[in-house]
DSSP file (Angstrom, degrees, kcal/mol; ACC not computed):
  #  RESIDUE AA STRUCTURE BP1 BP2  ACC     N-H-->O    O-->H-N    N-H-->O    O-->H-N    TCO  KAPPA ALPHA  PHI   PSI    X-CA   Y-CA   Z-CA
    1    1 A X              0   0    0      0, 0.0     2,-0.0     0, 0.0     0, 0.0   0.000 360.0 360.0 360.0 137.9   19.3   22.7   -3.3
    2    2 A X     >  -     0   0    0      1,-0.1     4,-1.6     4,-0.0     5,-0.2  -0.228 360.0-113.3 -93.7-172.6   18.0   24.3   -6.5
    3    3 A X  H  > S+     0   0    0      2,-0.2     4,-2.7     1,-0.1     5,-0.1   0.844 116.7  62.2 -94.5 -17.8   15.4   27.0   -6.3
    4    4 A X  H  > S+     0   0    0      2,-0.2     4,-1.4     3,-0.1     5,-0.4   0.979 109.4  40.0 -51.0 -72.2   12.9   24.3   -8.1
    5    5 A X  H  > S+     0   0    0      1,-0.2     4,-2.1     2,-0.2     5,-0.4   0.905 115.4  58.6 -58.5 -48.8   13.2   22.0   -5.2
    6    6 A X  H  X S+     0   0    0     -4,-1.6     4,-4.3     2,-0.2     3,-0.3   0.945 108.2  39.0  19.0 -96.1   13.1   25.1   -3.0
    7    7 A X  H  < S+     0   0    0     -4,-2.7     3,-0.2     1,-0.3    -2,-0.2   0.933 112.9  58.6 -59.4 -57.1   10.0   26.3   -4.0
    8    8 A X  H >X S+     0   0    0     -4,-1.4     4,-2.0     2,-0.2     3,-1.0   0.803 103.2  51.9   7.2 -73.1    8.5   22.8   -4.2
    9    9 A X  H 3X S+     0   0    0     -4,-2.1     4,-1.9    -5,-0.4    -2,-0.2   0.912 106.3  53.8 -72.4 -42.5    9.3   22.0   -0.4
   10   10 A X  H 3< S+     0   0    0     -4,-4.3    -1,-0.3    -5,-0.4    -2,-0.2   0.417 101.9  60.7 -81.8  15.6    7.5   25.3    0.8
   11   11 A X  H X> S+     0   0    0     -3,-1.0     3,-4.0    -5,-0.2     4,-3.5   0.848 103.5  48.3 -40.5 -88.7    4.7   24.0   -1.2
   12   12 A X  H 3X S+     0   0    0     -4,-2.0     4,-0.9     1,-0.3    -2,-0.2   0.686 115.0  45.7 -19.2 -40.0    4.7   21.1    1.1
   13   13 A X  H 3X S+     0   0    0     -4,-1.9     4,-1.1     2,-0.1    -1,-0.3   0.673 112.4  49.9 -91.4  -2.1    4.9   23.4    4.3
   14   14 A X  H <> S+     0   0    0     -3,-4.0     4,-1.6     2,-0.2    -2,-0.2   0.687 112.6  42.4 -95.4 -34.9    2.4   25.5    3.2
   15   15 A X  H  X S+     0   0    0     -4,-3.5     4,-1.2     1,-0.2    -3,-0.2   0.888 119.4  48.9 -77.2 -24.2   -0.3   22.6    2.3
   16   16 A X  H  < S+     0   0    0     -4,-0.9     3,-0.4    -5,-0.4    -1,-0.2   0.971 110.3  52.1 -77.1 -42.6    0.8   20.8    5.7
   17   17 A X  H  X S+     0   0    0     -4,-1.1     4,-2.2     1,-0.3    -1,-0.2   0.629 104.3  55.0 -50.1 -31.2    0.3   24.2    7.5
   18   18 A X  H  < S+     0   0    0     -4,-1.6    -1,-0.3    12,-0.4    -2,-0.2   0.732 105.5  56.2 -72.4 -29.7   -3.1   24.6    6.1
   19   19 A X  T  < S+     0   0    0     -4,-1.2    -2,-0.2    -3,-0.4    -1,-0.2   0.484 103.6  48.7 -90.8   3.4   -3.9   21.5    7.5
   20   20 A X  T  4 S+     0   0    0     -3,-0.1    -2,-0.2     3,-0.0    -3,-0.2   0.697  91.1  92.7 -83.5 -45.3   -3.1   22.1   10.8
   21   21 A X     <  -     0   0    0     -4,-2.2     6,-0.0     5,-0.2     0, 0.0  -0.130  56.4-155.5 -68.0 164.7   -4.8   25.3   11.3
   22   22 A X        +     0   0    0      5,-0.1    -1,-0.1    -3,-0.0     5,-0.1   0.953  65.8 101.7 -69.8 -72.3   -8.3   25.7   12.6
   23   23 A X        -     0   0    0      1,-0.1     4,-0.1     4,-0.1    -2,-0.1   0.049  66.8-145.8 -54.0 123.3   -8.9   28.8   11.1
   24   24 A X  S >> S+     0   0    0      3,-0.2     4,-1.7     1,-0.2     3,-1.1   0.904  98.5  40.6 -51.6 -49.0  -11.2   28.9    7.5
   25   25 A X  H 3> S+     0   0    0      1,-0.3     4,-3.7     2,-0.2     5,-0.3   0.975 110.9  49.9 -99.0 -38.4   -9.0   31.9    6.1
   26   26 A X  H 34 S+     0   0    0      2,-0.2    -1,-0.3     3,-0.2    -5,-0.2   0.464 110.7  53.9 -99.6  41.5   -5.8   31.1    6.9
   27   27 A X  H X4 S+     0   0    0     -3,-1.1     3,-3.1     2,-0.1    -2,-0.2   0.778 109.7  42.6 -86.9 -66.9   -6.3   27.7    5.5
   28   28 A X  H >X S+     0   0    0     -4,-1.7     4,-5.3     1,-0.4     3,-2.1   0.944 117.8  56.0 -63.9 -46.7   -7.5   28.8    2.1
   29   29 A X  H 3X S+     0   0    0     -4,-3.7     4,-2.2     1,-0.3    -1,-0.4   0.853 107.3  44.9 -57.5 -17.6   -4.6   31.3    2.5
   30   30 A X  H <4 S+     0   0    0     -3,-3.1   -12,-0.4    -5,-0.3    -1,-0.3   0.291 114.9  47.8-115.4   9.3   -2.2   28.9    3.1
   31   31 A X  H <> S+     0   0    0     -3,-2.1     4,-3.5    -4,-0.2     5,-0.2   0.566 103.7  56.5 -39.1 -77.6   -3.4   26.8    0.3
   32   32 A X  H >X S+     0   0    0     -4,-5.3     4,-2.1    -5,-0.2     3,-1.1   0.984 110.1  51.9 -43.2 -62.4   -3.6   29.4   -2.1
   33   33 A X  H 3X S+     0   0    0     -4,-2.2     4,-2.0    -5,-0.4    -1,-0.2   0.679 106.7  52.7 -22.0 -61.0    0.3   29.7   -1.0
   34   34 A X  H 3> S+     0   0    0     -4,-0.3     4,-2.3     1,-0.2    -1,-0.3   0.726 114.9  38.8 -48.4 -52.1    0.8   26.0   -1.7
   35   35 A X  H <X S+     0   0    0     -4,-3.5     4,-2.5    -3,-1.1     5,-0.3   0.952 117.6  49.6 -70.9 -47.1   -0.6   26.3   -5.3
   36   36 A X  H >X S+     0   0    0     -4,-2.1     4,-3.7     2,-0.2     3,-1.4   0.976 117.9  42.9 -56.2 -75.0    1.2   30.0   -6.1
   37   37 A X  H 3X S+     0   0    0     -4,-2.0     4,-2.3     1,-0.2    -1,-0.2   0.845 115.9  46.3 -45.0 -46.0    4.5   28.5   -4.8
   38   38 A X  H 3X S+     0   0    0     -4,-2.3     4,-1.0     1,-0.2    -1,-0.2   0.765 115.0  51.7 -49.4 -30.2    3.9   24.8   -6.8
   39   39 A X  H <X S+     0   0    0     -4,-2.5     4,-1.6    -3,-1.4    -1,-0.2   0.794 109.4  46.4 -71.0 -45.6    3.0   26.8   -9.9
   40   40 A X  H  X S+     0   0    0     -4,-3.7     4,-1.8    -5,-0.3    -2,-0.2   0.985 107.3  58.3 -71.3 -33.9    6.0   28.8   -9.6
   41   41 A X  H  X S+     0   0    0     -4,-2.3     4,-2.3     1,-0.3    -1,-0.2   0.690 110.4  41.1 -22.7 -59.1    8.1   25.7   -9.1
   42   42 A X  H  X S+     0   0    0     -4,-1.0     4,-1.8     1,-0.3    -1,-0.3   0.771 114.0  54.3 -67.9 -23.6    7.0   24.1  -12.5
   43   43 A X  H  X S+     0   0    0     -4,-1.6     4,-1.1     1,-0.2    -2,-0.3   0.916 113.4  43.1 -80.4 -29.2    7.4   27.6  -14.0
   44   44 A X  H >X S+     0   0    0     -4,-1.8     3,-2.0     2,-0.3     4,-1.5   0.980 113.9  51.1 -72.2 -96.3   11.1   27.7  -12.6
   45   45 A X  H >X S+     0   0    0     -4,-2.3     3,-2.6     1,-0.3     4,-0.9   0.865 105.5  51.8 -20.0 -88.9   11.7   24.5  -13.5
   46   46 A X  H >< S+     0   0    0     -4,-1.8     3,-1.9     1,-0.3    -1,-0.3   0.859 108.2  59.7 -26.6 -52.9   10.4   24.9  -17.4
   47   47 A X  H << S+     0   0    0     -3,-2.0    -1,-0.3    -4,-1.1    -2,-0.2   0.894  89.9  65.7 -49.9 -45.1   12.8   27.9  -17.6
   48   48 A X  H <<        0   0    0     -3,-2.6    -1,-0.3    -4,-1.5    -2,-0.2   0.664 360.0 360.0 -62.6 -11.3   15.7   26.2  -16.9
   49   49 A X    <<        0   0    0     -3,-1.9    -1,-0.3    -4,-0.9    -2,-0.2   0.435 360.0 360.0 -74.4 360.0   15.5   24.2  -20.0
């Protein structure tokens, strides 16, 4: 697994994780995660080219 798909897939546990919890802040935190990591993903990705 490359560190794109990587980063990618903890996007995906981070947005699912925000949608199980209750709690208003560590949803948005665990959102924000989900976007930081997807961001880096692409940025990862883009490098490699």
């Amino acid at each position: 697994m490359n560190l794109t798909a990587v980063l990618h897939a903890g996007f995906g546990v981070s947005v699912l994780a925000g949608i199980l919890v209750s709690d208003t802040t560590l949803r948005i935190a665990a959102f924000a995660l989900g976007v930081v990591l997807f961001v880096a993903g692409i940025v990862v990705s883009r490098r490699g080219d």
